[in-house]
C-alpha positions as CSV (number, residue, x, y, z in Angstrom):
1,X,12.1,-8.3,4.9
2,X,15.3,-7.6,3.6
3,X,14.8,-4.2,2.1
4,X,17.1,-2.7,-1.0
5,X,15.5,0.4,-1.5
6,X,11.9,2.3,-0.6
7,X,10.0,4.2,-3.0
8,X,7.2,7.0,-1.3
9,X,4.2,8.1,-3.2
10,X,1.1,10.1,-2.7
11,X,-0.9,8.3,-5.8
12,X,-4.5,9.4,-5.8
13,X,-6.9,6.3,-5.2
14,X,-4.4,5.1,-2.6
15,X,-4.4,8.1,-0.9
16,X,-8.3,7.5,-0.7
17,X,-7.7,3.5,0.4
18,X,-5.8,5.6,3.7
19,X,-8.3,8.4,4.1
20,X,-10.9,5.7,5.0
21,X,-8.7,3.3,6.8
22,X,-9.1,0.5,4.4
23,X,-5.9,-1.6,3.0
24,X,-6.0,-2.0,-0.8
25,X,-7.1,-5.3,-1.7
26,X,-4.3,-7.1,-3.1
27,X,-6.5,-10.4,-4.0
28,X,-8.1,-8.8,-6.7
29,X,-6.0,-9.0,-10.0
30,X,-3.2,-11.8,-10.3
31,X,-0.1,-9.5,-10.5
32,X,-0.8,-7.8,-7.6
33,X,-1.6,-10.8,-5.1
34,X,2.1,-11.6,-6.7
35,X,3.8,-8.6,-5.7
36,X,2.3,-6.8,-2.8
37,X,2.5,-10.2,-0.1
38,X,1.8,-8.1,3.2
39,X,0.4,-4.9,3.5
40,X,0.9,-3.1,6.5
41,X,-1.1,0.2,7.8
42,X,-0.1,2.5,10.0
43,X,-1.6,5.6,12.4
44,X,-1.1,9.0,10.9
45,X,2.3,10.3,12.4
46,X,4.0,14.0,11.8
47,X,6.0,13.6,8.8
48,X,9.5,13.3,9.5
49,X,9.2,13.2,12.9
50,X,11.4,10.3,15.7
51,X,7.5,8.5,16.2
52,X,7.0,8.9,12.0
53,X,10.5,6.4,11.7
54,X,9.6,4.3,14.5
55,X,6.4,3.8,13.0
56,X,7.3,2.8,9.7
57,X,9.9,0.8,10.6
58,X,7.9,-1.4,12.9
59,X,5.9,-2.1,10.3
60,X,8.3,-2.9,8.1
61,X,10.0,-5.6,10.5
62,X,6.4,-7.1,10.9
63,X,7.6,-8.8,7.4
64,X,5.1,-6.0,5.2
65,X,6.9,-4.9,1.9
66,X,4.2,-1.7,1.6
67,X,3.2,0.2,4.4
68,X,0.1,2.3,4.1
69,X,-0.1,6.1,6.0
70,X,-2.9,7.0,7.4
71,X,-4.4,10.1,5.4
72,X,-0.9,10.3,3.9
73,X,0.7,8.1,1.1
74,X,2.6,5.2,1.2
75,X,6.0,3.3,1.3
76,X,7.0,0.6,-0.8
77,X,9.7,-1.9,-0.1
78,X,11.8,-3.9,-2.8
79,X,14.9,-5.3,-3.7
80,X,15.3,-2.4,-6.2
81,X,13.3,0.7,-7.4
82,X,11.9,-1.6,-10.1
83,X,10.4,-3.5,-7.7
84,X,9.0,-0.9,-5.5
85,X,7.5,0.9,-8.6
86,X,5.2,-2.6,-9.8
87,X,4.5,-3.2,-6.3
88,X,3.2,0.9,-6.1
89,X,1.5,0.4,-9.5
90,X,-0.1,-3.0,-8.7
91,X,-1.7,-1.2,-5.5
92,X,-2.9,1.7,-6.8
93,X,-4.8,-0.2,-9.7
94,X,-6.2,-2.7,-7.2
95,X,-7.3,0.8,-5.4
96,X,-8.9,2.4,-8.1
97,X,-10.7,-0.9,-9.3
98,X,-12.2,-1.1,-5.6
99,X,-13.2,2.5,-5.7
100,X,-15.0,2.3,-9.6
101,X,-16.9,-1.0,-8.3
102,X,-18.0,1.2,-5.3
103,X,-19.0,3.7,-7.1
104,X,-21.2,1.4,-9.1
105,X,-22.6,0.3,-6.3
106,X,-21.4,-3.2,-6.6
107,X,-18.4,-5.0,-4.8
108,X,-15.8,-6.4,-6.9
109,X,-14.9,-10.1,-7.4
110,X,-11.8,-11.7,-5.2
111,X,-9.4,-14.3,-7.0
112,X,-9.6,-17.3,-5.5
């Protein structure tokens, strides 16, 4: 996607969503189906490294506008920091709902 600016986070239930190798669902409240269209995951790389860049990048010209590090944190794509921040918000609800209805021991309810 044509990309403005990124926005990197290490937000808590996300973090989790990583630590497990599961992608956020992003079909499970209405403004985040809206603003998080692909989700992309990619293997734990060293931070900062050539392979870390090359990773991330691949991903992001896959078409994903968030890209989820393994056991890491994640990287948002927008056409502005605005963006990016709703988009990192919307995902780290959606997390954090999937986690509480785990915990419950219930799974949660996908829009349709």
């Amino acid at each position: 996607p044509d990309l403005r600016a990124l926005l990197h986070a290490h937000c808590s239930s996300v973090v989790t969503m990583t630590a497990v190798h599961r992608v956020p669902p992003v079909d499970l409240l209405p403004h985040t189906a809206r603003l998080c269209t692909s989700v992309g995951y990619t293997p734990y790389r060293c931070p900062g490294s050539e392979e870390f860049a090359q990773t991330v990048a691949g991903s992001f010209r896959q078409g994903n506008d968030v890209v989820l590090l393994e056991n890491h944190g994640i990287i948002i794509g927008g056409q502005g920091l605005q963006q990016c921040f709703e988009r990192l918000e919307a995902l780290e609800l959606s997390s954090a709902l999937l986690l509480r209805c785990i915990a419950l021991g219930r799974q949660p309810q996908h829009l349709t």
